[in-house]
Residue, then its C-alpha position, 0 to 999 in steps of 0.5 A: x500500500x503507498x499514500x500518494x498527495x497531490x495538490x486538489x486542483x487537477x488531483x491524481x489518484x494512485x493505488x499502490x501496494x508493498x509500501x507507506x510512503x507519502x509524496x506531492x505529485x512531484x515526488x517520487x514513488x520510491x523515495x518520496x519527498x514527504x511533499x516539500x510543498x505540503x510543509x506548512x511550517x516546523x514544530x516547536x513546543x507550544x500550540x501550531x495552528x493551520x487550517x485544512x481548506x480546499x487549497x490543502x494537499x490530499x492523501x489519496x489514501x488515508x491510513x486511518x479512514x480510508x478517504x482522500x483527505x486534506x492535510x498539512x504536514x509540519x516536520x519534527x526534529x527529536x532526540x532520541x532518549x526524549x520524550x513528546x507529546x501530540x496533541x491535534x484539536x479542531x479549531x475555527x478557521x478564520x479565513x473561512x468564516x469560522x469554518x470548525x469540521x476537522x475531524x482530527x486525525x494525527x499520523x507521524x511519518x519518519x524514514x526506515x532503514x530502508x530509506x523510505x518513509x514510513x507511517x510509525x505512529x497514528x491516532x484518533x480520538x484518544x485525547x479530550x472529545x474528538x481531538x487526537x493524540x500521541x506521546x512516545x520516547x523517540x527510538x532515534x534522532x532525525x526529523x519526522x513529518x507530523x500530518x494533521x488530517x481529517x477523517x472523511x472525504x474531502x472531495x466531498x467538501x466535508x471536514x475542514x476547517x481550522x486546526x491546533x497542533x500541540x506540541x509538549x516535551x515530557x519528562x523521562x524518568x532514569x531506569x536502571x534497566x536490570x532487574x531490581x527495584x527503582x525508587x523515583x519522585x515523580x515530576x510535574x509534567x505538561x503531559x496530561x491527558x484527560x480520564x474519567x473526568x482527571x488530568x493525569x500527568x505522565x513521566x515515561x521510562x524506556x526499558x530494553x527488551x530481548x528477543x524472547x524476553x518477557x519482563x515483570x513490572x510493579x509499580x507502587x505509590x506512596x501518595x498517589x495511585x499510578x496509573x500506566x500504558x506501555x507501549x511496543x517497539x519504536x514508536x508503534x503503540x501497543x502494536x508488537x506488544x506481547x502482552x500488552x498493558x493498557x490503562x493500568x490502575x494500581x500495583x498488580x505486577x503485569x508480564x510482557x514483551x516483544x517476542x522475537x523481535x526484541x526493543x524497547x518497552x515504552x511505560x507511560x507513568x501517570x499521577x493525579x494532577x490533583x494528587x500530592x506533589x511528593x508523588x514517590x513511585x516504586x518499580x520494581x522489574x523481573x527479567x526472564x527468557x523464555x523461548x519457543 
């Protein structure tokens, strides 16, 4: 499968298979640009607003809705070991009398091995209402292309509108990544996300994985209740996890890992924002082989 842009006026379509890449019409199906006329700007941390119109480029093929859909594309540079947060919320468009139709969907583009661009991480509707989001530890440096889209099908002249693009730098917690017990304070953090009706602040740990490893973690609190995702190799989440953690609440020890492939384990660790400042987090991690 490829995705294929192009400007609205005098669109093309393409339907090809075996890869995700991304491209203006210009570019080349084999080593795809990532549209450099599409590029509405660079990321930094704070809210990016843009607006998704009839002059915006097109996915021939969006990964997540199966339409044509408009779109911007804002590059991202990271560093590895660091830790981000996307947020993509609907907003009014000025230039089209308030126009407010965007419904969000963030997708997250960086280059393989392969030198091909390659579709990492995408969302919708995880954050507040119908707004999209993303956090991740960055597996390596580089730039990365963040595409701001909309669900349905822009030929049909529905979904646009105005959009506001968050970008927020997240605390990493350091992790002896033997087995053991770590004791931490968690930190203030700008990332939140909102569940059943709290702000939950997230610090994120990396732990390395094996292939064939599974790994143990326990995490207790004194003053708060953590509550934790964990997420798989790179930035895919939960995709390649082997039993796989989602939205835990409290101190049960959960198993998982990567099978043969091996990586790295992504937790993000969240507290209250309500809850007491001198938040101590115990983690406890188990190590074990197991092979087919």
């Amino acid at each position: 499968m490829s995705i294929t842009t192009t400007s609205l006026p005098g669109r093309t379509l393409a339907a090809l298979f075996a890869l995700l890449s991304l491209a203006c019409a210009k570019d080349s199906v084999v080593d795809p640009l990532m549209g450099a006329g599409c590029d509405v700007g660079a990321l930094r941390p704070g809210v990016t607003r843009g607006a998704l119109n009839e002059s915006s480029c097109i996915l021939s093929f969006n990964p997540w809705s199966e339409d044509r859909s408009a779109y911007a594309a804002h590059p991202l540079s990271v560093r590895e070991g660091r830790a981000y947060m996307l947020t993509l919320s609907a907003a009014p468009d000025p230039d089209r009398y308030g126009r407010n139709d965007v419904d969000p969907i963030l997708l997250v583009y960086g280059r393989a091995a392969t030198g091909l661009n390659t579709l990492v991480a995408a969302d919708d509707d995880a954050g507040r209402g119908r707004s999209s989001e993303l956090f991740f530890i960055a597996p390596r440096g580089g730039t990365h292309r963040v595409i701001a889209t909309t669900y349905g099908d822009t030929f049909d002249g529905d979904y646009l509108g105005g959009y506001a693009l968050t970008l927020r730098e997240c605390p990493v917690l350091s992790l002896n990544p033997d087995t053991g017990t770590t004791r931490f304070t968690l930190p203030e953090s700008e990332c939140q996300r909102r569940d059943d009706n709290y702000d939950i602040e997230y610090s994120f740990i990396r732990i390395p994985v094996a292939p064939y490893e599974r790994i143990t973690v326990t995490t207790t609190g004194t003053g708060f209740t953590p509550r934790w995702e964990a997420f798989g190799p790179d930035m895919d989440t939960h995709a390649n996890l082997d039993g796989y953690a989602w939205s835990i609440t409290g101190n049960a020890p959960t198993t998982m890992g990567l099978g043969d492939r091996g990586g790295s384990i992504t937790l993000a660790v969240g507290a209250l924002a309500a809850q007491s400042p001198t938040r101590q987090l115990t983690f406890t991690l188990r190590r074990e082989i197991i092979r087919p």
